[in-house]
N, C-alpha and C positions, 0 to 999 in steps of 0.2 A: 504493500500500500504506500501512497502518500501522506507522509505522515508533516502536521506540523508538532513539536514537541517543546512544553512550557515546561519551566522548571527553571528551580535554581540552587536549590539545598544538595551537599552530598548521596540525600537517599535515592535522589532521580539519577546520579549519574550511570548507576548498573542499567539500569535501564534504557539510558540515551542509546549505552557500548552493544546489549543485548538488541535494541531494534536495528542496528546498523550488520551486526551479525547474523542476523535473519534474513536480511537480502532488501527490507525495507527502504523504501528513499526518505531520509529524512530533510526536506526542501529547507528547511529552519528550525531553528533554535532560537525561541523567546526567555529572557528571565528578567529578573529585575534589577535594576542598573550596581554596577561593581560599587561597594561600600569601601573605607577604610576600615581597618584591622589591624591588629598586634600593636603593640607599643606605640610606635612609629607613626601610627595611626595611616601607615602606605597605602592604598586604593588597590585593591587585587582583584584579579577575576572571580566571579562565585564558580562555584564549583562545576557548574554547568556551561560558565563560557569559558571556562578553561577545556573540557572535558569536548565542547564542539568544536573550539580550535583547534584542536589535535587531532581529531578526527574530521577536519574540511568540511564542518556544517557551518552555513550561511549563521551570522548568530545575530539578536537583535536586542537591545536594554530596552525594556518601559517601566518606566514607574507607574503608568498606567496601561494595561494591555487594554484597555478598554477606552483607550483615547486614540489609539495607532489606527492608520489610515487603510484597508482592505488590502490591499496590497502587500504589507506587511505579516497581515494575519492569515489571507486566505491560501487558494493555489494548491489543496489537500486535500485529499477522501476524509482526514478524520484525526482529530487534534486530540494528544496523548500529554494528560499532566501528572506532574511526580514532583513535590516539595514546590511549588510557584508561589504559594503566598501573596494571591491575590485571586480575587472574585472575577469570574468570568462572567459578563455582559450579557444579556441576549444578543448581541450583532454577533458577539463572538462564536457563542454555541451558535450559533444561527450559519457559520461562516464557513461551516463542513459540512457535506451530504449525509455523515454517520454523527456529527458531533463532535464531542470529547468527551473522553474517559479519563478517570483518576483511577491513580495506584495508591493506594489507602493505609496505614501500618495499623489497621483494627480487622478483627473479625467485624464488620458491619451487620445491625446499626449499633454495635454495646463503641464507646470512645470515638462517639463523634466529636471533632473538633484537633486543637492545633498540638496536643501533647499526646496521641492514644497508647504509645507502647510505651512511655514514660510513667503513666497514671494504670497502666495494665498491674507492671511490679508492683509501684508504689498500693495498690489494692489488691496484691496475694493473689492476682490471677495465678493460674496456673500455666496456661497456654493462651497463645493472643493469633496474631497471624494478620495478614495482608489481604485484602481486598481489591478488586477491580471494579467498578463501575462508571452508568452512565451520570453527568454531569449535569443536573437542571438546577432551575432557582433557589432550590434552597440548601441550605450547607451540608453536603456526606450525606446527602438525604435516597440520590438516584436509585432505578435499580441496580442491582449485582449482574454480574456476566460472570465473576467468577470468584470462589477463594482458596485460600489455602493457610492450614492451619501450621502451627510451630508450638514447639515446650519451650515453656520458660526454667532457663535454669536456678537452681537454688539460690547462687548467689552471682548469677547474671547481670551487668550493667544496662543502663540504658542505651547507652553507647552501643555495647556488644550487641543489644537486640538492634540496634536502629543497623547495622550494618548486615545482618543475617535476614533481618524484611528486606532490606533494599534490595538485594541477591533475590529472594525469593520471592521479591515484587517483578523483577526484571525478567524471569521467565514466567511468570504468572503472565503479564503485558503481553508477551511475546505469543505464549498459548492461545492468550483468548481473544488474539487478532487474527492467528490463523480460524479459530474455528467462523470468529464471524466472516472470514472471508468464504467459509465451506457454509454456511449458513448452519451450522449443525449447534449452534448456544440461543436460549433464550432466557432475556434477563427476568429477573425476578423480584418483587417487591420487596422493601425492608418492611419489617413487622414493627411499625409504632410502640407497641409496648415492651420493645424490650431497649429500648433506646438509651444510651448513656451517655454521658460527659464527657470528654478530654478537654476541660479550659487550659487557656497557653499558661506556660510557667513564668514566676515571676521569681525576682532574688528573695521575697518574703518566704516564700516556700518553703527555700532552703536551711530555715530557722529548724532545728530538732526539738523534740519536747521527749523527754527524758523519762519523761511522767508516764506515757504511754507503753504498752506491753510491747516485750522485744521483739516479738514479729512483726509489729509495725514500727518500729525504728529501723531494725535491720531493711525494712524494704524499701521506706523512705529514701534511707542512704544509696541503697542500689540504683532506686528510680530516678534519683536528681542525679547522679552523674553523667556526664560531666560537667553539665549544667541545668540550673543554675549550684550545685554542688550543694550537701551540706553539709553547711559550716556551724561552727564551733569555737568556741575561745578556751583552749588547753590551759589551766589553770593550777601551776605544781602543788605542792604542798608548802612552801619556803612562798608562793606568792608570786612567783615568773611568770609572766602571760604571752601567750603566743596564738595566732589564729591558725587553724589547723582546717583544711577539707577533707571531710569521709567519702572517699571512695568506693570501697567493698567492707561490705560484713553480713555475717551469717547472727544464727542465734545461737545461743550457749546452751542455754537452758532458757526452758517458755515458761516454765514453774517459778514460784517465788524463791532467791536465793537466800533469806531470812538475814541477811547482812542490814548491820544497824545503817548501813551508809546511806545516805540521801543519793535518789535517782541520779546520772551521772558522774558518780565516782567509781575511779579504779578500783576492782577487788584485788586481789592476790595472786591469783590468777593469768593477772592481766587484762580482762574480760571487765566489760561496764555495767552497773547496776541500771536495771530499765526499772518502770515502773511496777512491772513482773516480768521478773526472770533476768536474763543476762546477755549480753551483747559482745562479739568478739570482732574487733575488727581486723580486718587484713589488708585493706590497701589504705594509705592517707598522703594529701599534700601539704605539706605544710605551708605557709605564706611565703612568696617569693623561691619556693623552694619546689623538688623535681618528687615527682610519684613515689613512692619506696611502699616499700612492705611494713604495716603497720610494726612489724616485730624491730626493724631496724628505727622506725622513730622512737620505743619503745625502750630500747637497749641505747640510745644516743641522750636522751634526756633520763632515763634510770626513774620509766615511771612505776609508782609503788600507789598502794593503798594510801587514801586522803588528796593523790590529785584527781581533778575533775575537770570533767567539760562543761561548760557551763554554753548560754547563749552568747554570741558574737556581741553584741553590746551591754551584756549586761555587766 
């Protein structure tokens, strides 16, 4: 097919590389204009006009895909979006013979919205998985053409999961343009009731509450990496403050550990008192400083029982 293909987050680029490998003509590549980033605050390409540059797809910035002139938009059997981060127009959907289709990172409709395999962990899902659908007025709402389900691992990042959807979105896309080229798919409605939330993440989020049972701290931590991360103010025993982000933890124990210590303190262990049960971390960054193995922040400051993690501003 003709494809035109929006996008600009790393999770569309398996997909851009997958329709291009399939034999497909991708005539263009839409995303939204290149931002500044890292320190330096330098102007880079997003991921997606980096990823069509390299591959000799025509590439095109809007800050509005809904202000660009026909020309720009059309020229296509059927416009394919993956992380674009903007609402398409009626002129738009309007501007293909088949439409456009999104690649989703939810089982649809449970996480509709801008975080779904983020807020999948962060709520103990167990499995989440990718979606395909058609694109109409209103958000993650279309029918389905297709899915495909995934395990969430134990102590999986969000990270980890957004790059095994994106994989798994990309041949999902691929699949269920071939069948609609064999006419052999017919989409199917989402069920209203069983409809759920993914709101976008904010740095508020990334606040822990200590207070809560260790399954849902440990998943918290899992599901805000790598962003918005959560964060902590490591708090020794002597009084030394240092801001610390939780990358990876599991649970210790989900039972109450009978320790007099106030939620967020180091046990003996090594392990954090949650509001029931016990918390063990394994990956953390400390401020200005590189990923390690919670064991090695651990062994570099000689944390003991009486230091704590407390909130980032408190």
């Amino acid at each position: 097919m003709r494809i035109v293909f929006l996008g600009t987050g790393e999770f569309a680029v398996p997909a851009l590389r997958a329709l291009v490998a399939a034999g497909h003509e991708v005539v263009r590549a839409i995303s939204q204009p290149d931002r500044p980033s890292g320190r330096g605050r330098t102007v880079k390409p997003s991921a997606v006009h980096a990823a069509a540059t390299a591959l000799g797809i025509p590439h095109v910035q809007a800050a509005d895909v809904n202000a660009l002139v026909a020309s720009e938009v059309a020229g296509a059997e059927i416009g394919v979006v993956a992380a674009f981060g903007q609402k398409l127009g009626p002129a738009v959907l309007a501007a293909y013979p088949r439409g456009c289709i999104n690649i989703h990172g939810s089982l649809l409709p449970k996480y509709r919205g801008a975080a779904p395999y983020q807020w999948a962990i962060i709520n103990g899902e167990t499995q989440t998985g990718v979606t395909v659908f058609q694109i109409e007025r209103r958000w993650d709402a279309g029918p389905i053409w297709g899915q495909r389900e995934v395990v969430i691992g134990e102590t999986e990042t969000a990270d980890e999961l957004h790059d095994r959807l994106a994989e798994v979105g990309a041949g999902l896309v691929v699949e269920t343009l071939a069948a609609l080229e064999r006419g052999s798919v017919e989409a199917r409605g989402q069920d209203r009731a069983l409809v759920t939330r993914a709101p976008k993440l904010s740095r508020a989020d990334g606040v822990v509450d200590w207070a809560e049972p260790a399954e849902r701290v440990a998943r918290r931590i899992n599901g805000l990496w790598s962003w918005p991360a959560a964060t902590c103010a490591f708090v020794s025993r002597t009084g030394r403050r240092e801001q610390v982000q939780l990358a990876r933890a599991r649970v210790a124990e989900a039972v109450d550990a009978g320790a007099a210590l106030p939620p967020g303190s180091f046990l003996a262990d090594g392990t954090v008192r949650a509001g029931r049960g016990r918390v063990r971390l394994l990956e953390v960054k400390p401020a200005g400083g590189k990923l390690m193995s919670f064991e090695a922040f651990a062994n570099g400051r000689q944390v003991a029982p009486l230091d704590r993690l407390l909130p980032p501003d408190s």
